[in-house]
C-alpha positions, 0 to 999 in steps of 0.5 A: 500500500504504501508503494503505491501511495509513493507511485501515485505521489510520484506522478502527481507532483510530476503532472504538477512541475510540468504544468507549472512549467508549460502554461497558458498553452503557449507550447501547445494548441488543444484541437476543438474536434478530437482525431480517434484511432490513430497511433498516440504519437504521429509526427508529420514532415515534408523533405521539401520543408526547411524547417523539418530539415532544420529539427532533423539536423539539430535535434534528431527529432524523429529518433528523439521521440522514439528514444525518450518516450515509454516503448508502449506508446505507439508512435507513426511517422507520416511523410505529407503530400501536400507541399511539392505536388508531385515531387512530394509524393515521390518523397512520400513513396520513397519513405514508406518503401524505406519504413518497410526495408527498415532503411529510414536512418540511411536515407533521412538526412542525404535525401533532406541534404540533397533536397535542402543544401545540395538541391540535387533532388529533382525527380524520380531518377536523382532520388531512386540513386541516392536511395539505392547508393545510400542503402546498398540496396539492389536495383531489383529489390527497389523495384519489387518494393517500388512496384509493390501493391502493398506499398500501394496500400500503405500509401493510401493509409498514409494519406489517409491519416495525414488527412484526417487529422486536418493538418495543413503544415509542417512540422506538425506532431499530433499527442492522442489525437488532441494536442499539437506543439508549437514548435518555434514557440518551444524553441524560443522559451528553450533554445538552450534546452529545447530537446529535454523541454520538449520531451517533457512536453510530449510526456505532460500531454500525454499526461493530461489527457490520461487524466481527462 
């Protein structure tokens, strides 16, 4: 009894440290209308937008989630197809394909670089060599999974989620389907400390709606 009374004490004064930190929901927006059945966790990017390449290069963004966040929390990274027309659903492919072969750390920052810094990235062509040089994949592996009916289908679900959300920008996290980060807000109260505070943040959303 007396175990539990200290774990309960413990996420109490948790809960009650970070909203006295995160206030007036400067760090967050909470949505009017609440997104059911998706994963608690679902992250939203573009290579085709700047300021993700920027959160990816400084601050491993994507890892850092996966890393600090309890493994039972269900997390999904959405690559969106609303910014760059075709180009951008190219990119989307590219990166489910790559979520599929498990490659995604080997292609994330030369494809945001070639994109960003390099502007090597055009078409299909430039993005198929980086991939299959940066991977070591085979020409014909790329292929079967290219021409897959099941990255077909994942493609859809990942459309499909994108636009159930209603996001209309990146960079964009979505917490339980209700509460979304501002990102250069939280940078701004906490350049030096960004990545420790957003964690904190993630943890003290996912916090708050446990207890509503």
């Amino acid at each position: 009894m007396k175990k539990i009374l200290i774990f309960l004490c413990s996420i109490f004064f948790s809960y009650t440290t970070l909203a006295l930190e995160f206030t007036n929901t400067k760090e967050y927006n909470i949505r009017k209308k609440y997104i059911s059945n998706t994963p608690k966790i679902m992250q939203f990017f573009s290579f085709l937008c700047p300021y993700c390449y920027e959160l990816e290069k400084t601050y491993d963004i994507r890892n850092l989630v996966r890393k600090k966040i309890n493994k039972n929390i269900s997390i999904k990274t959405y690559h969106v197809n609303f910014i760059g027309g075709e180009l951008g659903k190219t990119l989307t492919k590219i990166w489910i394909i790559a979520e599929q072969m498990g490659v995604e750390e080997k292609i994330i920052i030369p494809i945001f670089k070639g994109i960003q810094e390099t502007h090597t990235l055009k078409n299909i062509d430039n993005i198929k060599s980086i991939f299959l040089e940066k991977t070591g994949i085979s020409l014909e592996k790329y292929n079967q999974f290219w021409n897959s009916f099941v990255i077909k289908i994942l493609i859809q679900k990942n459309n499909n989620d994108v636009k159930k959300t209603q996001l209309s920008y990146v960079p964009a996290i979505l917490i339980n389907g209700k509460y979304t980060i501002e990102y250069s807000q939280l940078e701004m109260l906490f350049k030096k400390n960004f990545s420790k505070k957003y964690i904190e943040l993630i943890k003290f959303l996912l916090l708050i709606n446990n207890k509503n």
